[in-house]
ChimeraX commands (.cxc) that place a marker at each C-alpha (Angstrom):
marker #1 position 0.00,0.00,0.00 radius 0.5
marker #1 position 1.66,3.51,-0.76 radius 0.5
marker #1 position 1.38,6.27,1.40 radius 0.5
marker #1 position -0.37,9.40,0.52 radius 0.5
marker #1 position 1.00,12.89,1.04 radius 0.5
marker #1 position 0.10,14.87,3.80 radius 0.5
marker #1 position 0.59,17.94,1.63 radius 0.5
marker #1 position -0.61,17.99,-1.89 radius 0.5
marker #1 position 2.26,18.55,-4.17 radius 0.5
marker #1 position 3.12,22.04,-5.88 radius 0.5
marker #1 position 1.31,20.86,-9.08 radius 0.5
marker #1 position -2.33,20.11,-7.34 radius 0.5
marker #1 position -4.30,23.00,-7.37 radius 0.5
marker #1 position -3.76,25.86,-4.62 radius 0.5
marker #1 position -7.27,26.15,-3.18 radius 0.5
marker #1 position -6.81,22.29,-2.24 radius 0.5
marker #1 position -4.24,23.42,0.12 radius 0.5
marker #1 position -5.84,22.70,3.70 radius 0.5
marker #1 position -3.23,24.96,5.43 radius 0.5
marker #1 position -3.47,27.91,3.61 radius 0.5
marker #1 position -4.92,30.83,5.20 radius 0.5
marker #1 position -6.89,33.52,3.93 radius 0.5
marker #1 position -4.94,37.02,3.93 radius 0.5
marker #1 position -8.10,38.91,4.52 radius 0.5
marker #1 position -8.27,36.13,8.26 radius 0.5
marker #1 position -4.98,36.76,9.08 radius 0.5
marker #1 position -4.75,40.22,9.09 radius 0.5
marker #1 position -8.25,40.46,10.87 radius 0.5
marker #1 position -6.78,38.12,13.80 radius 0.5
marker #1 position -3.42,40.80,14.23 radius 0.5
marker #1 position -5.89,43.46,14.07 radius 0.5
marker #1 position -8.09,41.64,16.60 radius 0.5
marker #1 position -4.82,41.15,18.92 radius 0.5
marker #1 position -3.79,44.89,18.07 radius 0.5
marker #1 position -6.93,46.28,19.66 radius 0.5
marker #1 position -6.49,44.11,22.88 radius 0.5
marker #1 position -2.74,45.49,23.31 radius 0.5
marker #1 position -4.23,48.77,22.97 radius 0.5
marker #1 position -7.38,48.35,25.35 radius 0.5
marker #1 position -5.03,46.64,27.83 radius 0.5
marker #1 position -2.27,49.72,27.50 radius 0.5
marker #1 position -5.16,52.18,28.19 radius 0.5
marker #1 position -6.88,50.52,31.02 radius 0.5
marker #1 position -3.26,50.75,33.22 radius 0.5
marker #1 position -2.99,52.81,36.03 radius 0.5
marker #1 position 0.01,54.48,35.79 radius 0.5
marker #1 position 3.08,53.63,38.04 radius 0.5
marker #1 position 6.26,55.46,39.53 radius 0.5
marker #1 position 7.91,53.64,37.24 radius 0.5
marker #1 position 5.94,54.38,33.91 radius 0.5
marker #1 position 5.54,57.83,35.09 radius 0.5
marker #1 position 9.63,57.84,34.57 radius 0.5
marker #1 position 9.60,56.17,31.71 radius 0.5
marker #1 position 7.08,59.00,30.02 radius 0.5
marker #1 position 8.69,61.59,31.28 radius 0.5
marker #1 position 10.57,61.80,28.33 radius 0.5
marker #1 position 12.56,65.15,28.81 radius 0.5
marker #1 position 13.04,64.42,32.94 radius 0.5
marker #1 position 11.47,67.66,33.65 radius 0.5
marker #1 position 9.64,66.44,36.78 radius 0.5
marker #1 position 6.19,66.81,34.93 radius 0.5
marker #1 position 4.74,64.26,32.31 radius 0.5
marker #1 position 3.09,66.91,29.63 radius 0.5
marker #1 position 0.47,65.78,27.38 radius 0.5
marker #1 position 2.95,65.05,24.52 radius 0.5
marker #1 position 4.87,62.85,26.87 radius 0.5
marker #1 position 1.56,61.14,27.73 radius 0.5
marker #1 position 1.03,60.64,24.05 radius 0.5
marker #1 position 4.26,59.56,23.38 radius 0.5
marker #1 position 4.49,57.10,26.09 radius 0.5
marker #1 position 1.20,55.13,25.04 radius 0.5
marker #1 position 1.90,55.15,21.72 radius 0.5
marker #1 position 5.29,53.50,22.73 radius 0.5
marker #1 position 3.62,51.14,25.12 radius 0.5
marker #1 position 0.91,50.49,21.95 radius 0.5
marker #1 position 3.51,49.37,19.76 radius 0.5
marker #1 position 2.44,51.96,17.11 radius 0.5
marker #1 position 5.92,53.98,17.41 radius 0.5
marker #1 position 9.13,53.09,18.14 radius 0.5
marker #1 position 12.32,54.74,20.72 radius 0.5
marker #1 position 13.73,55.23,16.86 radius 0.5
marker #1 position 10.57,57.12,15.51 radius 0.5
marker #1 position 10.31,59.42,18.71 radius 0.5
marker #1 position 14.27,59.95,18.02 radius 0.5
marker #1 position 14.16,61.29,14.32 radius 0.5
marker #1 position 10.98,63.44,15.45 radius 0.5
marker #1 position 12.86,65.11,18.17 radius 0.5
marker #1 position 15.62,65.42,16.13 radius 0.5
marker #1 position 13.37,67.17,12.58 radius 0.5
marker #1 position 11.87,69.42,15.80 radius 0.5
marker #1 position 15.65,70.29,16.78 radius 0.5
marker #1 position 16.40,71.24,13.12 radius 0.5
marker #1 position 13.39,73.53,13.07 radius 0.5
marker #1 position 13.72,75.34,16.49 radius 0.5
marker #1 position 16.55,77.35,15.66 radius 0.5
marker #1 position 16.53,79.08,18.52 radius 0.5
marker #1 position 15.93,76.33,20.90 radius 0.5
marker #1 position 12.92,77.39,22.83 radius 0.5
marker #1 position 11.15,74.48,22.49 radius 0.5
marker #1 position 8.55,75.41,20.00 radius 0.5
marker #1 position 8.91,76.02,16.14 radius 0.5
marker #1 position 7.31,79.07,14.75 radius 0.5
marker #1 position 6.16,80.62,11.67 radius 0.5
marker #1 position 9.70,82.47,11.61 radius 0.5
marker #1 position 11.02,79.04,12.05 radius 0.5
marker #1 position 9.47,77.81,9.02 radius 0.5
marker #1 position 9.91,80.40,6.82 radius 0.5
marker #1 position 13.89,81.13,7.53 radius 0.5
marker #1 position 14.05,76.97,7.19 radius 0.5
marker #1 position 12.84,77.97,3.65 radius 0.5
marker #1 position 15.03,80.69,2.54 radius 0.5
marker link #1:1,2 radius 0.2
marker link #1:2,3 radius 0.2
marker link #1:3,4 radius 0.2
marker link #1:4,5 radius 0.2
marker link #1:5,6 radius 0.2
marker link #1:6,7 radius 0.2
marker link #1:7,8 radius 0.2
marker link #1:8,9 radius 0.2
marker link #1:9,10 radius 0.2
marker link #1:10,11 radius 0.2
marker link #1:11,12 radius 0.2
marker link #1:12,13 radius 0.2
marker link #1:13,14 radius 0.2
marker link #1:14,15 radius 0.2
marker link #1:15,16 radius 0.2
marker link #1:16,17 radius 0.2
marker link #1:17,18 radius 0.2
marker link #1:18,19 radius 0.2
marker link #1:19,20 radius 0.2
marker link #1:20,21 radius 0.2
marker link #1:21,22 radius 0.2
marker link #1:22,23 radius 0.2
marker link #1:23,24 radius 0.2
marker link #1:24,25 radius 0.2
marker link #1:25,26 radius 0.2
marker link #1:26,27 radius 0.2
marker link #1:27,28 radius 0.2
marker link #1:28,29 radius 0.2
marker link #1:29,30 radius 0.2
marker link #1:30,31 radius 0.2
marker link #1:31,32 radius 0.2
marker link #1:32,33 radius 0.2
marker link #1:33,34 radius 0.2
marker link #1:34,35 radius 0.2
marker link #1:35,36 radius 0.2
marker link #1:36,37 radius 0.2
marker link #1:37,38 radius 0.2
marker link #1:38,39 radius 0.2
marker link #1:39,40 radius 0.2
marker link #1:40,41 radius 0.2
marker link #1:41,42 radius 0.2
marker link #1:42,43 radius 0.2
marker link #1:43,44 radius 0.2
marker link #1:44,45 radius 0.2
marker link #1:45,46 radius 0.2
marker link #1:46,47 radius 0.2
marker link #1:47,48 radius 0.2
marker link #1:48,49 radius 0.2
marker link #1:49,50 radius 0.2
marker link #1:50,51 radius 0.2
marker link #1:51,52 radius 0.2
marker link #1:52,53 radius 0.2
marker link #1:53,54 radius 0.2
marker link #1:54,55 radius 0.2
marker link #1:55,56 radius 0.2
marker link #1:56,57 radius 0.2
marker link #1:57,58 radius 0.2
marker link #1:58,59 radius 0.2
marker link #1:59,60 radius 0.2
marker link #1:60,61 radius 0.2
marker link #1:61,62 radius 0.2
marker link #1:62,63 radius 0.2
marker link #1:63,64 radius 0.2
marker link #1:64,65 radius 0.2
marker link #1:65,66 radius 0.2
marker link #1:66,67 radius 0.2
marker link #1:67,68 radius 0.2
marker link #1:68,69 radius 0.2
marker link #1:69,70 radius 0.2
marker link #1:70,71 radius 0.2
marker link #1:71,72 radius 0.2
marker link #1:72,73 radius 0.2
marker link #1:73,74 radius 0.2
marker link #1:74,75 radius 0.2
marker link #1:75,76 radius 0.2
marker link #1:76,77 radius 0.2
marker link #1:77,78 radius 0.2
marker link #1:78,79 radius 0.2
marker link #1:79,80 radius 0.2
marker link #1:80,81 radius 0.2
marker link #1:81,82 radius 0.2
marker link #1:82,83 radius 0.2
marker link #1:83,84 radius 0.2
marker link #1:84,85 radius 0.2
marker link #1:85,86 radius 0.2
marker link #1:86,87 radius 0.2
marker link #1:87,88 radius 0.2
marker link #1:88,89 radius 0.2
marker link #1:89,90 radius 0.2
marker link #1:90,91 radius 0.2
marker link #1:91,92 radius 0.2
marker link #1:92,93 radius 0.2
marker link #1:93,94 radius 0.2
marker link #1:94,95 radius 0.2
marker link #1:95,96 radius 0.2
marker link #1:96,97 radius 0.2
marker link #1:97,98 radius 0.2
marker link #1:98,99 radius 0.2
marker link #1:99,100 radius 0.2
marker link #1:100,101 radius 0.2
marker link #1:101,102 radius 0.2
marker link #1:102,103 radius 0.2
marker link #1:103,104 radius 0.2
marker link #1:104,105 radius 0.2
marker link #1:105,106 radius 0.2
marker link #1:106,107 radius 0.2
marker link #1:107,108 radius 0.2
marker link #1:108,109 radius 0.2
marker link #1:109,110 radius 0.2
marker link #1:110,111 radius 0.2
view
């Protein structure tokens, strides 16, 4: 008696292929798993240690950019990288280092 494949070969057909999955599945299960990191993330009460952790510029204070910034860390939708090259653009366009770009800013960056 021969054995049959487990698999059928590259030749048969590819909807006879019992392990492949559907794209449109897939990506609706890492969505599905997306929103639970991000539920879970926002339901935390906020520790001495996170508050450190968001306090991105050690100022004492976590603003409401740091808050931003720390979630969306803690979401997974930015990266230490990401916030890095923002800060760093921001830099570029602050000439004057106050902390805030203005319409001078922009225009001098132009000319």
């Amino acid at each position: 008696m021969e054995k049959q494949p487990l698999l059928p070969s590259s030749s048969s057909s590819s909807n006879q292929n019992p392990i492949q999955i559907d794209p449109k599945r897939k990506l609706h299960r890492v969505d599905e798993r997306q929103r639970e990191v991000e539920k879970w993330v926002m339901e935390l009460d906020m520790t001495i240690d996170q508050f450190h952790a968001a306090d991105i510029d050690n100022d004492g204070f976590v603003s409401k950019s740091d808050f931003v910034i720390y979630k969306l860390k803690e979401m997974g939708k930015i990266t230490e990288r990401d916030t890095l090259m923002i800060n760093k653009q921001f830099e570029k366009l602050d000439n004057g280092n106050f902390g805030r770009i203005t319409l001078s800013n922009i225009m001098e960056s132009h000319y």
